[in-house]
C-alpha positions as CSV (number, residue, x, y, z in Angstrom):
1,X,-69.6,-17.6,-89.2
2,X,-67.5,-18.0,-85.7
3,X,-68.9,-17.2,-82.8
4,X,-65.5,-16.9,-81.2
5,X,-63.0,-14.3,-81.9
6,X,-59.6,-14.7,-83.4
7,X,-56.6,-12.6,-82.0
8,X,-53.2,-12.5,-83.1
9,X,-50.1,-12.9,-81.5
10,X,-46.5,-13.8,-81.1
11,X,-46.1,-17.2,-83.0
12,X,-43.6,-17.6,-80.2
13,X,-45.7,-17.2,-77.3
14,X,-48.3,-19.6,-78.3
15,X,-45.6,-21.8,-79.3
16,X,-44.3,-21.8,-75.7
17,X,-48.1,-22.3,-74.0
18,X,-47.8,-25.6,-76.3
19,X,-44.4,-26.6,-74.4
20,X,-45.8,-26.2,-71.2
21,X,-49.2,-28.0,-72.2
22,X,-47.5,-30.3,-73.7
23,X,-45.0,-31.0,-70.3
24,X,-48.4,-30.9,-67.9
25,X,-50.4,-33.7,-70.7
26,X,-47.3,-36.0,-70.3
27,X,-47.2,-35.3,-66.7
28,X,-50.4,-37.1,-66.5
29,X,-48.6,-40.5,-67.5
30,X,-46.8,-40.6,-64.5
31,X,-49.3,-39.1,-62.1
32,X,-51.5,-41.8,-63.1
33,X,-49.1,-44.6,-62.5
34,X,-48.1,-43.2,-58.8
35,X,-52.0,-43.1,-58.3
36,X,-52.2,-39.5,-57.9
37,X,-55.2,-37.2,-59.0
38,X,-54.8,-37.1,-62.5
39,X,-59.0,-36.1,-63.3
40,X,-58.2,-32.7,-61.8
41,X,-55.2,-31.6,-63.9
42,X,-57.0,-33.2,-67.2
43,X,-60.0,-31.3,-67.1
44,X,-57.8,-27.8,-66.6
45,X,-55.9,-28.9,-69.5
46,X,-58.8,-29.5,-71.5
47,X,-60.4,-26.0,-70.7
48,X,-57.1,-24.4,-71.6
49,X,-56.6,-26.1,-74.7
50,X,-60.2,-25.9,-76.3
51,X,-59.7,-21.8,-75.4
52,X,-56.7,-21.8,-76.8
53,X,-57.6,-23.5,-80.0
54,X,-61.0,-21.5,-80.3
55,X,-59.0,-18.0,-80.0
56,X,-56.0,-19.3,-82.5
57,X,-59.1,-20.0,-84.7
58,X,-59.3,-23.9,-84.6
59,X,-55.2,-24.5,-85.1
60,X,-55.1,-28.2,-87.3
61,X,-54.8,-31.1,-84.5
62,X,-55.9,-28.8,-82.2
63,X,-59.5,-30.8,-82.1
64,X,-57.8,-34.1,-82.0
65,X,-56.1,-33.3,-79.3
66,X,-59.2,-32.0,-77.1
67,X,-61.0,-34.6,-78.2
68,X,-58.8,-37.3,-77.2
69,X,-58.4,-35.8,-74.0
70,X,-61.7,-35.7,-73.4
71,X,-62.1,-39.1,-74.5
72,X,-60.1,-39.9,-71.4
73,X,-62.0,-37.9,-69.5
74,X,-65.2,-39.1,-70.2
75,X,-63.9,-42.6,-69.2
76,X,-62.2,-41.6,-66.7
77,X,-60.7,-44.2,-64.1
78,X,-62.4,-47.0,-66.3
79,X,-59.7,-46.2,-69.3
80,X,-57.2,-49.2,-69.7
81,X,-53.7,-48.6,-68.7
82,X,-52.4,-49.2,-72.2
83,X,-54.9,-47.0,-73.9
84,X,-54.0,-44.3,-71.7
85,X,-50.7,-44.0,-72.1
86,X,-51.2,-44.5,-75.8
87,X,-53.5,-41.5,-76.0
88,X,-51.0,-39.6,-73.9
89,X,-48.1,-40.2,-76.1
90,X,-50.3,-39.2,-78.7
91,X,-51.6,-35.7,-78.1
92,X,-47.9,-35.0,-76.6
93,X,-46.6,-35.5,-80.7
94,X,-49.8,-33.4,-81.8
95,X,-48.8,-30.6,-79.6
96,X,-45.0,-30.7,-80.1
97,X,-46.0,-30.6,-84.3
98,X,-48.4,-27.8,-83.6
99,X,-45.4,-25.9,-81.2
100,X,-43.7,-26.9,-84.6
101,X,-45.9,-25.4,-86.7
102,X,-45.8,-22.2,-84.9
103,X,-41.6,-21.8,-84.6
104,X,-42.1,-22.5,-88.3
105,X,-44.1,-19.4,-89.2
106,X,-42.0,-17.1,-87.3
C-alpha cells in the first residue's frame, strides 16, 4: 500500500520539469568547479525530485537518481572531483531517458 498519492498529468509537463531538473543537476558541474555553493542547489533538487517521483508513483530511475544525489550530498565537499562529475553525468542521462520516457507515452 502507498502512503503517497499518485496524480495524473500531462506527460508533457512532467516531461519539461525533467528538462529543467535536468539543466539545474548539470549546472552543478560547473558551479562546483568555479567554487560556488553547490550544497544549496543540491539539496533543493533532491527535495524536488524525490516529490516528484513519489507523486508520479516511483517513475523507473527515478530512485537512482535521488539516491545518487544524495550520495553526493551525504559526502558533500569530501566527494572526489572525478566521482562527482561522474555521478553528475550520470543522473543527467537518467533524467533525459525518463523526459524520454514521458515524450514517448504522449
Amino acid at each position: 500500500m502507498s502512503l503517497s498519492p499518485t496524480i495524473k498529468c500531462d506527460e508533457k509537463i512532467v516531461a519539461d520539469r525533467l528538462h529543467r531538473l535536468t539543466g539545474q543537476v548539470f549546472r552543478l558541474l560547473p558551479a562546483r568547479e568555479e567554487g560556488e555553493d553547490w550544497m544549496k542547489p543540491l539539496e533543493t533538487i533532491i527535495v524536488e525530485l524525490t516529490g516528484l517521483f513519489s507523486l508520479l508513483n516511483d517513475q523507473p530511475g527515478g530512485l537512482t537518481t535521488v539516491s545518487k544525489l544524495e550520495g553526493l550530498r551525504k559526502q558533500g565537499k569530501d566527494v572526489d572531483f572525478p566521482l562527482y562529475r561522474r555521478t553528475i553525468f550520470e543522473c543527467c542521462t537518467l533524467l533525459s531517458n525518463l523526459e524520454q520516457s514521458m515524450l514517448e507515452k504522449r
